[in-house]
N, C-alpha and C positions, 0 to 999 in steps of 0.2 A: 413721495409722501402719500400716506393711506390717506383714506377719507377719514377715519378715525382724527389723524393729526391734521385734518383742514383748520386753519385756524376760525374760530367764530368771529361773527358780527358781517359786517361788512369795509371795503375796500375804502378808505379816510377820503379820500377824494368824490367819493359815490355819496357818503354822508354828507361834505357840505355844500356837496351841489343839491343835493336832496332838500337842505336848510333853506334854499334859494339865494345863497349868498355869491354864488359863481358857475358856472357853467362846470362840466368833469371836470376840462381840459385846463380851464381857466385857477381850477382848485388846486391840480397839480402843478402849475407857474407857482401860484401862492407857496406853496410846499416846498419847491425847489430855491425860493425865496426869503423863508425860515420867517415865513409869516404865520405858521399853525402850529399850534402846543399841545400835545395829549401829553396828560396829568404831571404837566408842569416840566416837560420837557419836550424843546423844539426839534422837529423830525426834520431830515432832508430826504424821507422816499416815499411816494406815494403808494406804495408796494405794502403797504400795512392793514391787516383789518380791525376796527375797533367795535366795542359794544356800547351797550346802554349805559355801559357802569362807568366806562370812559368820561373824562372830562377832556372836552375839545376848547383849545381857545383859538380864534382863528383874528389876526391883526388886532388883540388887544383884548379880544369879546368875545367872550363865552355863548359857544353854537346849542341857541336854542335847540326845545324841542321842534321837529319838522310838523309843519301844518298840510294838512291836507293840501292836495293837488289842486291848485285852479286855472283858471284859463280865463283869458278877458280880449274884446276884440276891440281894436281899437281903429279908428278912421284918423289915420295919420295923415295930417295936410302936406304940401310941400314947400319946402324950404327948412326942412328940420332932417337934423341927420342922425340916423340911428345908430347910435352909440351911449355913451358913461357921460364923457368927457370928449371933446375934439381937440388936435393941438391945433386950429386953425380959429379957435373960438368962436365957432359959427354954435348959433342954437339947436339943443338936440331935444330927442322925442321926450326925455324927461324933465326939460324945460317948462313941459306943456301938460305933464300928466297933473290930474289934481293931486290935489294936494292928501286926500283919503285913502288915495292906494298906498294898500303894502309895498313892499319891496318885489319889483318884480324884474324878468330878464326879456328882451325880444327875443320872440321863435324866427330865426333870420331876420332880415334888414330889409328894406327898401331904401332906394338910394334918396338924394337932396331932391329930385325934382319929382320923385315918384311920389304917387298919395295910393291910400284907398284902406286894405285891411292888415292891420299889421299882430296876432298872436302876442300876447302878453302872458307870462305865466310866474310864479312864484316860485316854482319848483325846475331846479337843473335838468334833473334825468327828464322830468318832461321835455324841455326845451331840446334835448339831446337827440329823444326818441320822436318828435316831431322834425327835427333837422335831419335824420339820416336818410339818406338817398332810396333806403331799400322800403322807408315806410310806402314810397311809390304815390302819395298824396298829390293829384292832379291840382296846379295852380292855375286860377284863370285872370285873363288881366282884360280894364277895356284900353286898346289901344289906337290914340288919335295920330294920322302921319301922311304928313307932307306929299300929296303926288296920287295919282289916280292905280291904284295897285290893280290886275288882273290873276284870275283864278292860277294864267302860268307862272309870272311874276313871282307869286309866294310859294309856287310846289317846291325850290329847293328847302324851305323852311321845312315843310311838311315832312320831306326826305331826310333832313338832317345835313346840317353845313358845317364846313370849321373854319371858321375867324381867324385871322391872325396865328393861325397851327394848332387852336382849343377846338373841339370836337364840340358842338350842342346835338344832343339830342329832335328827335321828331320832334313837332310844335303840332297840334291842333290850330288852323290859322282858317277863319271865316270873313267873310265882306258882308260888317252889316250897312252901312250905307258912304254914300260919296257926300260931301257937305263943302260945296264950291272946290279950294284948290285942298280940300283936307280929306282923309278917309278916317271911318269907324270900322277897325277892328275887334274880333274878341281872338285871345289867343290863350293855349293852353300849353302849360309844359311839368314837366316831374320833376326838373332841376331846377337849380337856382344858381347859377354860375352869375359872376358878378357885371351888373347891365348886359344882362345874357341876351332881352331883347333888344334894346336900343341897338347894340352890336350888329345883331344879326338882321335888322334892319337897314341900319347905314351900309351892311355888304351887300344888298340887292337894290339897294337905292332910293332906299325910303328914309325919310327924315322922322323919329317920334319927336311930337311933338308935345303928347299928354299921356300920361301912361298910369292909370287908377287898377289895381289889386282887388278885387268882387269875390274871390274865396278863395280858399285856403283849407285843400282836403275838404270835410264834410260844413266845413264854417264859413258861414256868407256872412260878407258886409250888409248885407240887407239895408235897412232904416236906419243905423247905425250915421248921425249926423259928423260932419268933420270936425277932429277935433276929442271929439266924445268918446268914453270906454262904457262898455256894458259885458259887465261876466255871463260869462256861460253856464249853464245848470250844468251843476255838479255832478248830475246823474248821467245828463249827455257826457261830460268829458270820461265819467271813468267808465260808461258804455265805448266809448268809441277809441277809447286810447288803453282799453281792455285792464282797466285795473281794478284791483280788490276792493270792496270795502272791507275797509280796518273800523268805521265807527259812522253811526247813525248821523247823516247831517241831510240840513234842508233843501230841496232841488230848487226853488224860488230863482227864475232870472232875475237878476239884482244892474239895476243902473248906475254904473257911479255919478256920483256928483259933478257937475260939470263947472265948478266953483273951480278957480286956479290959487283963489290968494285967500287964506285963511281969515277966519271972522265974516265971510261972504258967506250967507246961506246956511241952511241945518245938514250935518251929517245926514249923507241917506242910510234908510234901514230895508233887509229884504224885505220882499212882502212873502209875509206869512199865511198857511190855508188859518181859514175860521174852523177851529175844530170843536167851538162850542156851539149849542144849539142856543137860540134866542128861546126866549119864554114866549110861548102862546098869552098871545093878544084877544084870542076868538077863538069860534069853535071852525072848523076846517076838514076839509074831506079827510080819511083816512090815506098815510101812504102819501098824503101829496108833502112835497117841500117845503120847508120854513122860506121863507120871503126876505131879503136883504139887501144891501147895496152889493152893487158887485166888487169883486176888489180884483188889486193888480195898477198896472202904474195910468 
């Protein structure tokens, strides 16, 4: 096929993961599951590219248009498990999100008993392009564990082990302090294989006992309270996750609401710059600043 006969638009499963309705991979299940309809006929291949002009129905509902790209960081406690749905009916991370967020996907998981930062986003291809191995995004975690660890103790970490015949990668692995029969770890890794450290832990003889998530690529949990989501400025994410602007919006860090159950509290709103000037009150040097409350949360 020429490039002449490429067909236009993009790849259906690219679109509604774009929508934030599913991950790619997750869009192409749908698909093979005669859960999506372009213009009133249900497809079975994800092999298709659609346009603007397309009508999409995807499980009954017609796929929006896509909202800009966001990002939200969220201080996931433990005992919540990152998922949709659990079949074990235990509570999950959407349980607990307010009630104001949009619809959104986790950028990977942290398990039942991990806490700390866990990536929220609205958009698939983000979620996709934050998950792939090659983005090479250093994750760092604080880890508390059972036993008095020494410098040799953790060098096979540092060198890279294999569990159970799964390969992990190098770790970044520090002693920041001993606290009675427990230690404080900070550990760093590029992968995310599943209880990659806990695992790799219990094979050299350490027990986690507390295992909190502190960033994520260029995004710290910082002051970010348990429990709580605060977005990202829009400008940091499509600086750092290198995408276009398509359309003027406000970079304002925005806090969500930390309300869970509706009728609790006012909707919050970003904070916006003051871009108008107040009226002189008095006369004032030249060149100096108008005088105001400051704003911001």
């Amino acid at each position: 096929m020429t490039a002449s006969e490429t067909p236009k638009g993009d790849r259906i499963a690219k679109v509604i993961a774009r929508a934030g309705i599913a991950s790619r991979r997750d869009a192409e299940k749908m698909i093979e599951a005669g859960l999506v309809e372009v213009n009133g006929e249900v497809i079975k291949r994800a092999a298709l590219n659609v346009t603007e002009a397309d009508v999409i129905v995807v499980d009954g509902t017609e796929l929006a248009e896509p909202e800009e790209p966001r990002l939200w960081l969220y201080h996931k406690p433990t005992g919540l498990v990152t998922t949709n749905k659990d079949e074990q009916g235990r509570p999950t991370i959407y349980d607990d999100l307010p009630e104001d967020l949009p619809r959104v996907m986790s950028v990977g998981r942290l398990d039942l008993n991990s806490e700390g930062l866990l990536l929220l986003t609205n958009d698939g291809e983000v979620k996709r392009k934050l998950e792939l191995p090659s983005t090479g995004w250093l994750r760092r975690y604080r880890v508390r564990v059972n036993g008095r660890p020494t410098d040799e103790v953790l060098e096979p970490l540092r060198k890279g082990i294999v569990v159970d015949g799964q390969r992990f990668q190098p770790m970044t692995v520090t002693i920041d302090r001993q606290q009675g029969a427990n230690a404080w770890l900070t550990v760093g890794l590029r992968e995310g294989k599943n209880r990659e450290i806990r695992r790799a832990m219990n094979d050299i003889g350490l027990f986690v006992n507390r295992l909190i998530r502190i960033s994520y690529g260029p995004f710290q949990l910082g002051q970010v309270k348990q429990g709580d989501v605060e977005e990202v400025r829009r400008k940091i994410v499509r600086d750092q996750l290198g995408l276009a602007t398509e359309q003027p919006v406000g970079t304002a860090k925005r806090a969500v609401s930390r309300t869970r159950k509706p009728g609790i509290g006012a909707k919050p709103k970003a904070v916006r710059p003051n871009t108008k000037r107040p009226k002189p009150t008095g006369h004032r040097p030249t060149g100096a600043k108008p005088t105001g409350p400051k704003r911001g949360r």
